[in-house]
C-alpha positions as a printed Julia matrix, in Angstrom:
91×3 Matrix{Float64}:
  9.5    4.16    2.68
  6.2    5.58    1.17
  6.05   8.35   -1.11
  3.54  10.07   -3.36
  4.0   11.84   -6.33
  1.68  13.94   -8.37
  1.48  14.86  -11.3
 -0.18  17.98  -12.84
 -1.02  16.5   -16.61
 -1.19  19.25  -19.92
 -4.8   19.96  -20.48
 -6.81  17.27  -21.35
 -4.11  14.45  -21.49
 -4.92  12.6   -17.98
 -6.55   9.87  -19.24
 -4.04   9.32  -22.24
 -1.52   9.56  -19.95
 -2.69   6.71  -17.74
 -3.71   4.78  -20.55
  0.12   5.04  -22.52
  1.54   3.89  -18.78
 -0.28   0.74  -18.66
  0.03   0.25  -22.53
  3.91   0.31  -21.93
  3.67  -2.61  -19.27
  6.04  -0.23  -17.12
  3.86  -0.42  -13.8
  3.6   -4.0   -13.48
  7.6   -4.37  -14.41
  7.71  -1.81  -11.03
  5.54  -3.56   -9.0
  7.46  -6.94   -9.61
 10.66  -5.0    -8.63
 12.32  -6.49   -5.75
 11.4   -4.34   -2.72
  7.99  -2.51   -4.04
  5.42  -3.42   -2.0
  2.63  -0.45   -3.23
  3.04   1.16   -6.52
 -0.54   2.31   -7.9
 -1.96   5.6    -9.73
 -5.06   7.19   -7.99
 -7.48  10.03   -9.85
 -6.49  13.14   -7.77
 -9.99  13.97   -5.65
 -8.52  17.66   -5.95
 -7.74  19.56   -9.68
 -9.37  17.88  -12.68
 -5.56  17.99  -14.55
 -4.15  15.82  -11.64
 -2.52  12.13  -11.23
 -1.57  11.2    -8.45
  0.67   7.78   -7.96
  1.43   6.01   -4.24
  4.72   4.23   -3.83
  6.19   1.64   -0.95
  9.23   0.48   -0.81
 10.95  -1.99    1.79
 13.98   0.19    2.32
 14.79   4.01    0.44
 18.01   1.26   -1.48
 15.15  -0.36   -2.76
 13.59   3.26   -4.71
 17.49   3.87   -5.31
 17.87   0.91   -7.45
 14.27   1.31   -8.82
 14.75   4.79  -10.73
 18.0    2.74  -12.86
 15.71   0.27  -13.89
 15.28   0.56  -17.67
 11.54   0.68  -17.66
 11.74   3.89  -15.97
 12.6    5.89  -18.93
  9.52   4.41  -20.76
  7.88   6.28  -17.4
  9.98   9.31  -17.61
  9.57   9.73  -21.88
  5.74   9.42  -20.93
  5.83  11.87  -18.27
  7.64  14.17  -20.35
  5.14  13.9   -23.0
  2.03  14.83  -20.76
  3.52  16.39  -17.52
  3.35  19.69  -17.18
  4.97  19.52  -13.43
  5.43  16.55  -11.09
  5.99  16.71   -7.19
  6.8   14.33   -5.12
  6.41  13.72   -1.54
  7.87  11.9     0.97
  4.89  10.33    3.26
């Protein structure tokens, strides 16, 4: 299961926002989750204020259990704090 989800960052906090993810240690606690086989953040090569982040899972159980993991609401408090709007799509 692959998705992609952007994100659409507040003015001028892309960078910070990246930079508090992988201060918090949150990404690699995902990518050693049982199951993820991709889970990496990519500059958007479309609007400035964009973040975009590519996901692979072994199975769509895998992502399940992922989002209860408690690490994700380090990811989700972040993402609150810069998001302005976040979309994700299934690939």
């Amino acid at each position: 299961m692959e998705l992609k989800v952007i994100y659409t960052l507040k003015e001028g906090n892309k960078q910070a926002f990246y930079e508090a993810l992988e201060k918090s240690g949150a990404p690699d606690k995902v990518r050693a989750e049982d199951g993820c086989l991709l889970y990496e953040y990519r500059p958007a090569e479309g609007p400035e204020n964009e973040l975009h982040l590519y996901e692979k899972w072994v199975s769509p159980e895998h992502q399940e259990v992922h989002m209860t993991q408690p690490h994700m609401k380090d990811i989700m408090a972040l993402k609150d704090q810069f998001a302005s709007e976040t979309k994700l799509i299934r690939l």
